[in-house]
C-alpha positions as a Markdown table, in Angstrom:
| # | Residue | x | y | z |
|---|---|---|---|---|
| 1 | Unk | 110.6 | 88.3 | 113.6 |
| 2 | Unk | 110.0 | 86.7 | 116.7 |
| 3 | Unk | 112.5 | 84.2 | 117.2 |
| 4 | Unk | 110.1 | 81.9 | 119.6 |
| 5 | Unk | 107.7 | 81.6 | 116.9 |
| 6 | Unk | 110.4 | 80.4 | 114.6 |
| 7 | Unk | 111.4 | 77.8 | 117.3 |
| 8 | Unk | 108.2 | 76.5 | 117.3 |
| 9 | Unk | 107.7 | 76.2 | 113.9 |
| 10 | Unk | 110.7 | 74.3 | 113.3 |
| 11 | Unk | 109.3 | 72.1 | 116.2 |
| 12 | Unk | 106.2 | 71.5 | 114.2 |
| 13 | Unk | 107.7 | 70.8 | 111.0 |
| 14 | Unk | 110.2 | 68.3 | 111.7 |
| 15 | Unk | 107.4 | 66.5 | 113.9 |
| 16 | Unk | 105.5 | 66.3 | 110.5 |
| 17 | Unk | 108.1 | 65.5 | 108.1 |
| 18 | Unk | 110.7 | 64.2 | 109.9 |
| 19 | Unk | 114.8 | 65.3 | 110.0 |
| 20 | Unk | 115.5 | 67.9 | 112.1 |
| 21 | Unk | 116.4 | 72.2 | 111.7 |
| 22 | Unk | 119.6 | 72.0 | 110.0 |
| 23 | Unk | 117.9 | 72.5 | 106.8 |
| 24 | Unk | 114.8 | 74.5 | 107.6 |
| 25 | Unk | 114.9 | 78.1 | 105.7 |
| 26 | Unk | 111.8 | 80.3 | 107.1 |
| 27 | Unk | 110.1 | 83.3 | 105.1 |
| 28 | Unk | 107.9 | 85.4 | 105.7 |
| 29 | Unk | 105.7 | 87.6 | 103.8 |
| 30 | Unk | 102.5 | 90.3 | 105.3 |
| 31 | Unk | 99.0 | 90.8 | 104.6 |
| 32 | Unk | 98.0 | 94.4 | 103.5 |
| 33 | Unk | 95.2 | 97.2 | 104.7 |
| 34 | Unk | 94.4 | 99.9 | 101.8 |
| 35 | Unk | 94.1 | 103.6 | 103.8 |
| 36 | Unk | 91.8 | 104.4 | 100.0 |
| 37 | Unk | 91.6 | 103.5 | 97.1 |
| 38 | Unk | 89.1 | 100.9 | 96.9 |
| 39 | Unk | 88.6 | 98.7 | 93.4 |
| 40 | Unk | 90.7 | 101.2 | 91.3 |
| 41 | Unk | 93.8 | 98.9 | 91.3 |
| 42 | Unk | 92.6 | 97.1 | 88.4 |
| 43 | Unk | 91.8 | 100.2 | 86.4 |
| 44 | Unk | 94.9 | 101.6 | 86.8 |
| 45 | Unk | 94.4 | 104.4 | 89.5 |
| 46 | Unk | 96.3 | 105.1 | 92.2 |
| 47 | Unk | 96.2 | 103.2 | 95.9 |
| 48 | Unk | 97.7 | 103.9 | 99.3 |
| 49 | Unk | 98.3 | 100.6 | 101.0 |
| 50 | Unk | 100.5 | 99.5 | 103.9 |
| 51 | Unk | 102.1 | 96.2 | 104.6 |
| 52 | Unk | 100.4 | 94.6 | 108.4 |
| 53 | Unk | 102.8 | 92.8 | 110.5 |
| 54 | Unk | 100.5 | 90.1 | 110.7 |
| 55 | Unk | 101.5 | 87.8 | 107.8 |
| 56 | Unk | 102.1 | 84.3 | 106.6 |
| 57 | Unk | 105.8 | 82.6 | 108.0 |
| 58 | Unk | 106.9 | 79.5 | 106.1 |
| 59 | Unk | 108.9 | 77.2 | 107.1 |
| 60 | Unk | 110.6 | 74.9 | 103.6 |
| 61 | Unk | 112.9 | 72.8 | 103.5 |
| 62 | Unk | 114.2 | 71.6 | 99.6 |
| 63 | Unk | 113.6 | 68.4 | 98.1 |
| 64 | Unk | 114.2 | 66.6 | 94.8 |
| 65 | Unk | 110.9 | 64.6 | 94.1 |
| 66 | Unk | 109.0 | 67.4 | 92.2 |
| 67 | Unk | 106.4 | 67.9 | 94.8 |
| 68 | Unk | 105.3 | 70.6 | 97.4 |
| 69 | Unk | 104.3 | 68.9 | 100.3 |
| 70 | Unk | 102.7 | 71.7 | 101.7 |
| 71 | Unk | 101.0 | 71.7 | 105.5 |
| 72 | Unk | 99.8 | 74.3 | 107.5 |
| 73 | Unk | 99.4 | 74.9 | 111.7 |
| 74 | Unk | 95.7 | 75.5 | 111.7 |
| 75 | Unk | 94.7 | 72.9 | 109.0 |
| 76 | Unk | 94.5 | 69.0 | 109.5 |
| 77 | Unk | 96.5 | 67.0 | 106.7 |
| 78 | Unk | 99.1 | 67.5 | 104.5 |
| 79 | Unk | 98.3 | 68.9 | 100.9 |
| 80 | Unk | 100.4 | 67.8 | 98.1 |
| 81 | Unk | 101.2 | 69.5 | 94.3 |
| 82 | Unk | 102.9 | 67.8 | 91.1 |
| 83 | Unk | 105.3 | 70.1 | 89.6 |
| 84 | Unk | 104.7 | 67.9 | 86.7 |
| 85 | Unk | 100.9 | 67.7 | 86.9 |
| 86 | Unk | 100.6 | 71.3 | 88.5 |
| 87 | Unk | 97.1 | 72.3 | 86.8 |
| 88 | Unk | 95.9 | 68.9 | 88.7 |
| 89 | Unk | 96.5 | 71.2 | 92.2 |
| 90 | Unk | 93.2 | 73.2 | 91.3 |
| 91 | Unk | 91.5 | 70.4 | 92.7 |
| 92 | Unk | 92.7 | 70.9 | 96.2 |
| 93 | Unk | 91.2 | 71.8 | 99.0 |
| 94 | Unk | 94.1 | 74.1 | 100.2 |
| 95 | Unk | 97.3 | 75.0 | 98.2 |
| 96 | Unk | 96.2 | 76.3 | 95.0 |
| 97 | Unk | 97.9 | 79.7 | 95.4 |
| 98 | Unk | 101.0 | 78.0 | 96.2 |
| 99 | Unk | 100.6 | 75.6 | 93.4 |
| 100 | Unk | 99.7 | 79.2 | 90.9 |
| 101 | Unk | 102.5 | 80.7 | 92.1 |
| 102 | Unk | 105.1 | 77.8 | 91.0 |
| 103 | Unk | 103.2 | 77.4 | 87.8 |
| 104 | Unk | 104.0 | 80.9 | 87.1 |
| 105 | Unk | 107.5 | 80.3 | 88.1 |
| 106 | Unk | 108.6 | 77.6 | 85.8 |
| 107 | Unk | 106.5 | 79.2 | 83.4 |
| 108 | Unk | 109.4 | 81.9 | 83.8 |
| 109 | Unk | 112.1 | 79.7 | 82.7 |
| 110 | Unk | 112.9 | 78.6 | 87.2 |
| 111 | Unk | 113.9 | 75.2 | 88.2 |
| 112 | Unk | 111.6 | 74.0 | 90.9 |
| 113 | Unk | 112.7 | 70.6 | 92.6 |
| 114 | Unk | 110.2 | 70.2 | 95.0 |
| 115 | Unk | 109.9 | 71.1 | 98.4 |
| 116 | Unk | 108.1 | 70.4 | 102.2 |
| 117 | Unk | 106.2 | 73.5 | 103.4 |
| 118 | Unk | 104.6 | 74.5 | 106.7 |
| 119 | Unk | 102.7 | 77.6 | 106.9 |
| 120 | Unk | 101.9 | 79.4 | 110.2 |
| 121 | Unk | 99.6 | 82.7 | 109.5 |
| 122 | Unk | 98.4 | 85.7 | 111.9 |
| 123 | Unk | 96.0 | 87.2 | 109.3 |
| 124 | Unk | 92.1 | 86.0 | 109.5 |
| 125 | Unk | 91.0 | 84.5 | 106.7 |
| 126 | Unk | 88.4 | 86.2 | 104.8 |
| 127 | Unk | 89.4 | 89.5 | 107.1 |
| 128 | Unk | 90.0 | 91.5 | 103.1 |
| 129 | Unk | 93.4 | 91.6 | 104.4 |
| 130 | Unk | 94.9 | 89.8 | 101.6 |
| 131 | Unk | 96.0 | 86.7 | 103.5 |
| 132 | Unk | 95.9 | 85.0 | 99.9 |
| 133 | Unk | 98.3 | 87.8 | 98.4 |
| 134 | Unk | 100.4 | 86.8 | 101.4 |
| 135 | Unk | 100.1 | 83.2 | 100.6 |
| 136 | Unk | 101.8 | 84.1 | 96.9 |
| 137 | Unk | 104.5 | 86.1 | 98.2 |
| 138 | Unk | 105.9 | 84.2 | 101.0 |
| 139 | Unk | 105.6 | 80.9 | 98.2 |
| 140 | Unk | 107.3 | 83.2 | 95.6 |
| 141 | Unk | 110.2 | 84.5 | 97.6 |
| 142 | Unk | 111.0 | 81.1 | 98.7 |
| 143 | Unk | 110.7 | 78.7 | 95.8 |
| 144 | Unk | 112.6 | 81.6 | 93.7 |
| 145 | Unk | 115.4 | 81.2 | 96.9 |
| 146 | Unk | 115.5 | 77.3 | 97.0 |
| 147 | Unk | 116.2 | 77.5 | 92.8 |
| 148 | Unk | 119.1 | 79.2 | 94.0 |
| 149 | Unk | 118.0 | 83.1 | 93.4 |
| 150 | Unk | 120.0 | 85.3 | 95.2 |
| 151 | Unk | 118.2 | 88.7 | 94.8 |
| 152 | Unk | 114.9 | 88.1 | 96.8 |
| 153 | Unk | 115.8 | 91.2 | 98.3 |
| 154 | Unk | 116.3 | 93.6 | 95.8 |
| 155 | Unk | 113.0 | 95.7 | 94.8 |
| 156 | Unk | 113.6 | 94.5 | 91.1 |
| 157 | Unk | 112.7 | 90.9 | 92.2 |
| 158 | Unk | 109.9 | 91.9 | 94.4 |
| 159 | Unk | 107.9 | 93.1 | 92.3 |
| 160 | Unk | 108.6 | 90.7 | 89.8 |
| 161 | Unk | 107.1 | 88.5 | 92.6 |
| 162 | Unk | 104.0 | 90.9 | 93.1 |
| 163 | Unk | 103.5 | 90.4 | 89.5 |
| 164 | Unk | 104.2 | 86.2 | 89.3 |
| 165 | Unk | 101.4 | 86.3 | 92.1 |
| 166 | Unk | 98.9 | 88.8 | 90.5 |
| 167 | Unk | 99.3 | 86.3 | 87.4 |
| 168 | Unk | 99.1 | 83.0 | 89.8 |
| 169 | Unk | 95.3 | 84.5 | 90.9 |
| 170 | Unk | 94.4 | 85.1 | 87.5 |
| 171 | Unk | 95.3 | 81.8 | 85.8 |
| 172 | Unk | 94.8 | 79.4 | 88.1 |
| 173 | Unk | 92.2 | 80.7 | 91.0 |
| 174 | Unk | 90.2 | 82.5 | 88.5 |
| 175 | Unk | 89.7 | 85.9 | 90.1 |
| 176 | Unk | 90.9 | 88.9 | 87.8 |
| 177 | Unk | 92.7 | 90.7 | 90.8 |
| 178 | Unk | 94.7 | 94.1 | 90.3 |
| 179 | Unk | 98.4 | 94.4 | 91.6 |
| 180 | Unk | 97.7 | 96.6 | 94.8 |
| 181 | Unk | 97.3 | 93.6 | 97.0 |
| 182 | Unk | 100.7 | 91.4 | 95.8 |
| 183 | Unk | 102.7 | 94.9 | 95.8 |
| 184 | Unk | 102.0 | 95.8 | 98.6 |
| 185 | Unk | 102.8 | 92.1 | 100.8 |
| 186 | Unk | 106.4 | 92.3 | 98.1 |
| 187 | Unk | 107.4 | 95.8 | 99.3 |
| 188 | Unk | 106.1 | 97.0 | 102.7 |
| 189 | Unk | 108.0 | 99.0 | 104.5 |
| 190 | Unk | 108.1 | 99.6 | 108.4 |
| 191 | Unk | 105.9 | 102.6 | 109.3 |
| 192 | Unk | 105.2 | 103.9 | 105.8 |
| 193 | Unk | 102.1 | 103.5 | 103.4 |
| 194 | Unk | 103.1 | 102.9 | 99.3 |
| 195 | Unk | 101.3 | 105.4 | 97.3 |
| 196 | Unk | 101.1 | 103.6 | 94.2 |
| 197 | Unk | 100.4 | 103.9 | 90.4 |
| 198 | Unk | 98.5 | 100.7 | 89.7 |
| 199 | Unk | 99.0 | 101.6 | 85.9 |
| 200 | Unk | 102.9 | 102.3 | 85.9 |
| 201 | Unk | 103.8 | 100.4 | 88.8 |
| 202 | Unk | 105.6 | 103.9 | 90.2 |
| 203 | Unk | 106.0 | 104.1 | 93.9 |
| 204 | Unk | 106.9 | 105.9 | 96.6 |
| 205 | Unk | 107.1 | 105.6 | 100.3 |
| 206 | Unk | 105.0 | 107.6 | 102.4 |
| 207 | Unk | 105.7 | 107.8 | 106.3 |
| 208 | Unk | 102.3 | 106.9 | 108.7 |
| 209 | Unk | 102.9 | 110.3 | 111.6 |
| 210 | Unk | 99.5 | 109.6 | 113.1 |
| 211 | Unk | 100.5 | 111.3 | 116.2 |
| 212 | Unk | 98.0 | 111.0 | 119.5 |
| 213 | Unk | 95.7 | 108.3 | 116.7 |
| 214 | Unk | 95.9 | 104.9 | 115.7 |
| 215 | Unk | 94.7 | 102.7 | 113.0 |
| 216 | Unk | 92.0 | 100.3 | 114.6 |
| 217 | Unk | 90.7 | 97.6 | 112.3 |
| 218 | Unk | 87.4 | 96.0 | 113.1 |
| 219 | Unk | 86.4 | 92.9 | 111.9 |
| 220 | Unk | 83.3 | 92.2 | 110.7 |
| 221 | Unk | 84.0 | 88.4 | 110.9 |
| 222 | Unk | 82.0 | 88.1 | 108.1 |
| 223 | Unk | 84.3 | 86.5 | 105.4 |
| 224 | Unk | 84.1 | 87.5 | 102.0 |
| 225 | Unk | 85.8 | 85.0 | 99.2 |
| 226 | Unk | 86.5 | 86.9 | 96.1 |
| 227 | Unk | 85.8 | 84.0 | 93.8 |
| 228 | Unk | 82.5 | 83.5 | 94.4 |
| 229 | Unk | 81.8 | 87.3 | 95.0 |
| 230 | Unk | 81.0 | 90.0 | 92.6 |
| 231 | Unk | 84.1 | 91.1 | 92.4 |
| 232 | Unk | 84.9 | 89.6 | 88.4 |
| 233 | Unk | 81.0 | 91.3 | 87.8 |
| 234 | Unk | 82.4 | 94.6 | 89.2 |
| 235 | Unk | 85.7 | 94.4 | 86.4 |
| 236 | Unk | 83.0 | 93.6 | 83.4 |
| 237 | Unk | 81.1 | 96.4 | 84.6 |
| 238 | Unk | 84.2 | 98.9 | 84.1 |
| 239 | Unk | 85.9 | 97.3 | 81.6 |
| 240 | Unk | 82.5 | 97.7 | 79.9 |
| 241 | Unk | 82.3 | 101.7 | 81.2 |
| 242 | Unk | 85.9 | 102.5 | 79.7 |
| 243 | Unk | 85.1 | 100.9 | 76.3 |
| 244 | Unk | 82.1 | 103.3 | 76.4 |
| 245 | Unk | 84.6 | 106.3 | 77.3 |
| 246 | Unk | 86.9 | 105.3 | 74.6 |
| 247 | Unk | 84.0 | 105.7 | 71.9 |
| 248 | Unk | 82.9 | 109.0 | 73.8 |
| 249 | Unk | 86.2 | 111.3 | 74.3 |
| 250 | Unk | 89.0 | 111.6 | 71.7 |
| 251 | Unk | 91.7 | 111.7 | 74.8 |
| 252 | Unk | 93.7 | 108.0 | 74.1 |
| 253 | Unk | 93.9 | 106.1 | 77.2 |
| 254 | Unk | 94.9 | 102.8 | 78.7 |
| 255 | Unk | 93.2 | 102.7 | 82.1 |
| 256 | Unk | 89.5 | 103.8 | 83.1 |
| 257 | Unk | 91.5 | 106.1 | 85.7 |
| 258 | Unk | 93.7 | 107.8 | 83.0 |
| 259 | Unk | 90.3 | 110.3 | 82.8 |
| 260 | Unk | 90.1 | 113.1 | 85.3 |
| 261 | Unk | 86.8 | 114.5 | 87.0 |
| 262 | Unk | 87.4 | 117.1 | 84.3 |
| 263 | Unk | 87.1 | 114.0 | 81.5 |
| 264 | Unk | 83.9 | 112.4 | 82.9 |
| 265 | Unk | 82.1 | 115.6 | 83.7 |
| 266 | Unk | 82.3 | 116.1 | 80.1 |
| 267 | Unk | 81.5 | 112.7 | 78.8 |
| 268 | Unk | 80.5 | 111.0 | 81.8 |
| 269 | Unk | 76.4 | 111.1 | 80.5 |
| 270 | Unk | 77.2 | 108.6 | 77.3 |
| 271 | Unk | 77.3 | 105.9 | 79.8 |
| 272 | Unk | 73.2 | 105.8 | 79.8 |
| 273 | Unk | 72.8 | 102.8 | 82.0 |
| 274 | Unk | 72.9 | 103.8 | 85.4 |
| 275 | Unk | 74.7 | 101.2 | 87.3 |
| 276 | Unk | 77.7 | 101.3 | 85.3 |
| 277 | Unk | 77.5 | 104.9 | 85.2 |
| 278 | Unk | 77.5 | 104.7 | 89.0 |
| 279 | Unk | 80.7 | 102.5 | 89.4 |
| 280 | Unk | 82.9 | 104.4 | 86.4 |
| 281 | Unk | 81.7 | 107.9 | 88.5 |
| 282 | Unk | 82.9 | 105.5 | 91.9 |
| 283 | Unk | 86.6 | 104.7 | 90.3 |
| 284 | Unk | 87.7 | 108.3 | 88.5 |
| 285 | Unk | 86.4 | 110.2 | 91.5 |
| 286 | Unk | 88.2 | 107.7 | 93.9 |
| 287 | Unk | 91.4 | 108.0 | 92.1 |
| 288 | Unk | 91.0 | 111.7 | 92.5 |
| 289 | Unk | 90.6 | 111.2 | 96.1 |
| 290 | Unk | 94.1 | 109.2 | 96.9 |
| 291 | Unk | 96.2 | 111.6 | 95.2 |
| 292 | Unk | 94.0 | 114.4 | 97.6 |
| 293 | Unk | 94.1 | 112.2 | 101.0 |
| 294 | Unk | 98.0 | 111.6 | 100.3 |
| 295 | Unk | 98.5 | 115.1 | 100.1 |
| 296 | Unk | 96.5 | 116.1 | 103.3 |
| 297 | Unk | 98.4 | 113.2 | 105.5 |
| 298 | Unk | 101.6 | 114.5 | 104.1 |
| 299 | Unk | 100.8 | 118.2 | 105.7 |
| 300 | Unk | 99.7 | 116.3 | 109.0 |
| 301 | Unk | 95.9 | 117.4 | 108.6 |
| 302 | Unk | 94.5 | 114.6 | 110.5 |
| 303 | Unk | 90.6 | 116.0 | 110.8 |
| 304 | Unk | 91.1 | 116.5 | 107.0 |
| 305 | Unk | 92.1 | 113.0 | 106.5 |
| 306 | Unk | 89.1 | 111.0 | 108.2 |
| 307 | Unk | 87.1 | 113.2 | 106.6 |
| 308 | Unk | 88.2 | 112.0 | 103.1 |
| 309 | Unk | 88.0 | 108.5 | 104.6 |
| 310 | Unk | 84.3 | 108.9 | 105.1 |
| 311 | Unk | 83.8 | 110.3 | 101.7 |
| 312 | Unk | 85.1 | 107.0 | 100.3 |
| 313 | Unk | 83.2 | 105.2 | 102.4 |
| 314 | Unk | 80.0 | 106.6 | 100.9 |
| 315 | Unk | 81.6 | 106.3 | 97.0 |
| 316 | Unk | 82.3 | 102.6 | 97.5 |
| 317 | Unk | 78.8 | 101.9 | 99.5 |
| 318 | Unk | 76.4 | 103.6 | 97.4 |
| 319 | Unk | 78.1 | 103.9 | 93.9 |
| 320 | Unk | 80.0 | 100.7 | 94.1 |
| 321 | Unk | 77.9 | 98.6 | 96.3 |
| 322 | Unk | 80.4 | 96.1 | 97.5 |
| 323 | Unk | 79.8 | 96.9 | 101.0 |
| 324 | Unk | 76.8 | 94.8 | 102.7 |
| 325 | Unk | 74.6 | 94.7 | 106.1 |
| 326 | Unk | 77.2 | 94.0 | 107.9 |
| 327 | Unk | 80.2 | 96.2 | 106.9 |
| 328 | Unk | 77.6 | 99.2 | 107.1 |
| 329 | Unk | 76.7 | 98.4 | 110.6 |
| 330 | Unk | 80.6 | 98.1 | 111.5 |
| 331 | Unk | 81.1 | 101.5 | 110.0 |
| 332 | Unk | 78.0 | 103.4 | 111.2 |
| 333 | Unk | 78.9 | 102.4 | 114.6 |
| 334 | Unk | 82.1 | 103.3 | 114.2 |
| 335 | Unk | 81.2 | 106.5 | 113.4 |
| 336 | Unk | 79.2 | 107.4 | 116.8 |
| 337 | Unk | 82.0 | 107.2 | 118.8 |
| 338 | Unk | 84.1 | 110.6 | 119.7 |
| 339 | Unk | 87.9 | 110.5 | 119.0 |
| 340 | Unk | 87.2 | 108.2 | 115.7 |
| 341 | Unk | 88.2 | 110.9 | 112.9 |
| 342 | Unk | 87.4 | 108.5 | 110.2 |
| 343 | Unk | 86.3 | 105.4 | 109.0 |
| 344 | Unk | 85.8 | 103.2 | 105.7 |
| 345 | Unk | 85.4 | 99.5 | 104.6 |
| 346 | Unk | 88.8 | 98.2 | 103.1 |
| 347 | Unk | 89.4 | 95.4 | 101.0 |
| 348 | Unk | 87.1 | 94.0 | 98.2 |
| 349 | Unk | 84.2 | 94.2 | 100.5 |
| 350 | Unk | 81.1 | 91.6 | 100.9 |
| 351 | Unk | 82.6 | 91.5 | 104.3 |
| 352 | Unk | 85.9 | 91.9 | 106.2 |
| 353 | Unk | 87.0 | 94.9 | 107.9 |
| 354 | Unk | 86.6 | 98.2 | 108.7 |
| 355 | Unk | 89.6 | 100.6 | 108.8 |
| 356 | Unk | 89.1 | 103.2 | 111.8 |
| 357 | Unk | 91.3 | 106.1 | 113.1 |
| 358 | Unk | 90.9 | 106.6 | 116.5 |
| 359 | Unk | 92.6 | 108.3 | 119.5 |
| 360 | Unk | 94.7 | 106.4 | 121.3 |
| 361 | Unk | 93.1 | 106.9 | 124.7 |
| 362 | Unk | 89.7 | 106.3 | 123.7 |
| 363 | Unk | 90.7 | 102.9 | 122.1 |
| 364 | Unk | 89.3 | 100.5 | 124.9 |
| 365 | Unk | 86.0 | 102.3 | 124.8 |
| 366 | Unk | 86.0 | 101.9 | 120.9 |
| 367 | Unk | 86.4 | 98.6 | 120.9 |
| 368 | Unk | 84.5 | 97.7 | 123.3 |
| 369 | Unk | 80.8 | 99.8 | 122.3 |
| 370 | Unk | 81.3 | 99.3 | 118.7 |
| 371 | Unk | 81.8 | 95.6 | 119.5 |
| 372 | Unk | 78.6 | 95.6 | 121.6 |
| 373 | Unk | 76.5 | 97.8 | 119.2 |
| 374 | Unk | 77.5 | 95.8 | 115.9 |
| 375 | Unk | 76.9 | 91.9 | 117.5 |
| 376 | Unk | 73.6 | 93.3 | 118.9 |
| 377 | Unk | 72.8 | 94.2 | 115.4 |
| 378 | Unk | 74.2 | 91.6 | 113.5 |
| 379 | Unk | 74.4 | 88.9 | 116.0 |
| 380 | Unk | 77.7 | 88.5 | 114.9 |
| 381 | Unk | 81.3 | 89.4 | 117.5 |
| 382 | Unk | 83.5 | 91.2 | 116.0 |
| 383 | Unk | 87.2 | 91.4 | 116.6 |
| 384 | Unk | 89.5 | 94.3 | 116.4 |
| 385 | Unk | 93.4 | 94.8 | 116.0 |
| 386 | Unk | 95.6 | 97.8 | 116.2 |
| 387 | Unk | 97.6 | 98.1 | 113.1 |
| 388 | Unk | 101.4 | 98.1 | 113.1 |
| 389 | Unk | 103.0 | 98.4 | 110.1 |
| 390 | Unk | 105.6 | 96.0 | 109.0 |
| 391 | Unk | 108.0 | 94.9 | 106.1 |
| 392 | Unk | 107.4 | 93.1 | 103.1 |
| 393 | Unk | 108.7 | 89.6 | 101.6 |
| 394 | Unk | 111.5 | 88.5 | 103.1 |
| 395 | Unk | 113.4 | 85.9 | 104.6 |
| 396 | Unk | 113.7 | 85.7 | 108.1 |
């Protein structure tokens, strides 16, 4: 972490609230890309994310009056939260995560006192880089550390905290999230993707050898909120697909991505209405696609790899629709420029980013003619970032 951004922090908060760094803690927490595995989280299937280094830093200080007091760098004001009255925080204009995430927390049996909170964050907002996930995990490590917890670090705890923030979204900021996005801001690791069950929660680390490429993200700077979004229309649609399923094939599952290709080639045509047929056929055949691209990247097969990246692309544009004019102008453009092996949208779409591997010495001319070619379509500028991968919650 860098240490002059720390300094400056601390600057900032004991200009707002007074004292000085003596009692300053700092955390930290990251936002997320997903390499595939787009809107299967919530049915269980498997995803490949990767923790960003650009995250959300805290800097908290305890207190004993039963508020968060809760600011942040690039917002005017100061927000604040009752632990007493917490449901009254849905009202705010900024802070209702943090205010989720403590609910959750003394719903869990933890002591919350209160505390002062500045947030400084790196990831855009709206970007479908899971800046709110971020939000819930650098507010979960540290409220759990001020009550005195001394195993933020342990794995065990993480996702405990991935879990406390998955609950946060769906009980107080009303959108019926899956767990890819919190799991994967609790337990990045340095250069490696997760390749995670969504269903079991079962991990494992996968190491990013990208060789000569790199993972450009381009912005669409078209921001996406998930509330007011189709995302919660896209759950009804499969929750409504897998009751079908049930009815249809005698195999007894949990989760709409506990069928195979095998499954829904058999029993795929009692789903009659077409659009729901469309987005079941988008989530098994996804699923099916992780556990491929994982295998591919694993035996280095780059050209192999975009390629599957593309095929996604299509799945979550045409079957899932949750793409838009101007993530499919991001992407075709993408896609006319040499030395980009593959591209697809990531996050919950409607808008954010496009995930790109290109060649590292054709980067510059990337980003500079797909940024020219997408704002003279969309009259829109872009902005792009070249990926590093970082750890997860932590304090720093």
């Amino acid at each position: 972490m860098d240490k002059e951004r720390l300094n400056i922090l601390g600057d900032k908060f004991c200009a707002l609230f007074g004292g000085d760094k003596s009692d300053i803690r700092y955390f930290a927490a990251p936002g997320r890309v997903n390499l595939i595995g787009e809107h299967i989280d919530y049915c269980g299937g498997f995803v490949f994310p990767a923790a960003l280094t650009l995250d959300n830093v805290i800097a908290v200080r305890k207190t004993n009056d039963r508020k968060l007091t809760m600011a942040a760098t690039d917002l005017e004001g100061i927000y604040v939260a009752d632990l007493d009255d917490i449901d009254k925080a849905q009202e705010l204009k900024w802070g209702d995560y943090q205010a989720g995430v403590a609910k959750e927390l003394m719903a869990k049996g933890v002591e919350l006192s209160g505390c002062q909170m500045l947030m400084d964050g790196t990831i855009p907002y709206g970007s479908g880089l899971s800046s709110s996930a971020s939000i819930e995990l650098v507010t979960a490590v540290a409220l759990s550390a001020l009550a005195g917890d001394k195993t933020i670090d342990q794995p065990e705890k993480l996702i405990e905290m991935a879990l406390v923030g998955q609950a946060a979204e769906h009980n107080f900021c009303n959108v019926n999230c899956g767990i890819m996005d919190q799991f994967a801001s609790a337990m990045g690791k340095k250069d490696n993707a997760i390749l995670l069950n969504c269903g079991t929660l079962e991990y494992k680390y996968v190491p990013l050898n990208l060789g000569d490429y790199v993972l450009v993200l381009a912005n669409t700077c078209k921001k996406h909120s998930l509330g007011s979004s189709k995302y919660n229309e896209r759950r009804g649609e499969v929750d409504k697909g897998l009751e079908i399923l049930k009815a249809a094939c005698p195999k007894e599952v949990e989760n709409l991505c506990d069928y195979t290709e095998e499954d829904f080639n058999q029993y795929g045509n009692a789903i009659t209405d077409p659009v729901i047929y469309n987005r079941v056929k988008h989530v098994i055949l996804e699923n099916e696609r992780v556990k491929k691209a994982v295998a591919i990247l694993e035996a280095g097969d780059l050209e192999a790899f975009g390629k599957i990246l593309c095929e996604a692309n299509d799945s979550i544009r045409y079957l899932y629709e949750v793409t838009g004019d101007e993530l499919d102008a991001m992407w075709e453009e993408a896609r006319k420029i040499p030395g980009c092996l593959g591209s697809r949208m990531t996050g919950a779409g409607f808008g954010g980013c496009v995930l790109n591997i290109v060649k590292k010495d054709v980067v510059d001319e990337f980003v500079t003619t797909v940024g020219k070619n997408y704002e003279a379509r969309t009259g829109i500028k872009p902005e792009f970032y070249i990926c590093q991968i970082g750890d997860g919650a932590r304090e720093v």
